[in-house]
N, C-alpha and C positions, 0 to 999 in steps of 0.2 A: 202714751203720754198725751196728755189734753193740751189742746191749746182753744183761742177766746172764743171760737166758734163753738165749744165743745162744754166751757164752763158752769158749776151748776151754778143755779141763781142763787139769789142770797135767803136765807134761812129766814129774815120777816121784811115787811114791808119799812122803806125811810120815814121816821120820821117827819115831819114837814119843815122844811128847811133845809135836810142832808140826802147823802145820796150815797153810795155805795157806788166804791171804787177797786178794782183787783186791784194787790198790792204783792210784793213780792213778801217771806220772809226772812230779811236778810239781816237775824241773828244767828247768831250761833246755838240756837236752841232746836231748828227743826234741820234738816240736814236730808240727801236724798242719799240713800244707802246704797254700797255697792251689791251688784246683785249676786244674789244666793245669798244675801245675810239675812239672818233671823228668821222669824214668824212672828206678823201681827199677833201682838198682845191683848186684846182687847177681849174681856171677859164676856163671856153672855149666859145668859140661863140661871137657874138658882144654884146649879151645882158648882159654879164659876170655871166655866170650861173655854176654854182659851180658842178663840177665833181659829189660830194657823194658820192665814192664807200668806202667798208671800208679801213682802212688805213695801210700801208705796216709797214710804218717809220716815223717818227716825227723829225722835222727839229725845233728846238729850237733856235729863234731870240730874242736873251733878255731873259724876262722875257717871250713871247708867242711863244706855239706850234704852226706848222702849221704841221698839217698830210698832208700824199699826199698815192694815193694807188700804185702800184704797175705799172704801167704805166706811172705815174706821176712822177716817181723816181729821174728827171733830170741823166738817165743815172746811177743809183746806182741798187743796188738790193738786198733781204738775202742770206746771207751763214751761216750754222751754227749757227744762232742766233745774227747776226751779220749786220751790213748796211757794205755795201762792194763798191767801187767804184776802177774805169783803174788808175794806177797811171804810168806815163812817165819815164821811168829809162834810162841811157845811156847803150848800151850793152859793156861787157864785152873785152877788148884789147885782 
């Protein structure tokens, strides 16, 4: 598990005027899976062959899970027990 010493950076540079803040995500849509569930989902190659590593986070669409590992994160990550993702804020006047 990561923590803030540990996070990656954010995917582009702010804007001018904002800034990027870690944020937790605390809906009900990403979730940190108990362990030994699933395999990362995440396709690669032209054949669409399924990652398999074990699973970081679980992304819940509806009713179905989809793990994804740690790499697979679309840019999120753990903190503290937590799915963490950059969240865009205006700076401060």
């Amino acid at each position: 598990m990561r923590d803030a010493a540990t996070r990656p950076e954010p995917g582009r540079a702010a804007p001018a005027g904002f800034h990027f803040e870690a944020a937790a995500e605390d809906n009900l849509e990403w979730r940190v899976p108990p362990i030994g569930a699933g395999r990362c989902r995440y396709t690669v190659g032209p054949g669409h062959r399924v990652c398999g590593k074990p699973p970081m986070a679980t992304l819940m669409r509806g009713r179905f899970p989809y793990d994804y590992c740690g790499e697979h994160l679309y840019g999120r990550w753990l903190e503290d027990g937590r799915v963490m993702h950059w969240r865009l804020v205006p700076d401060a006047d």
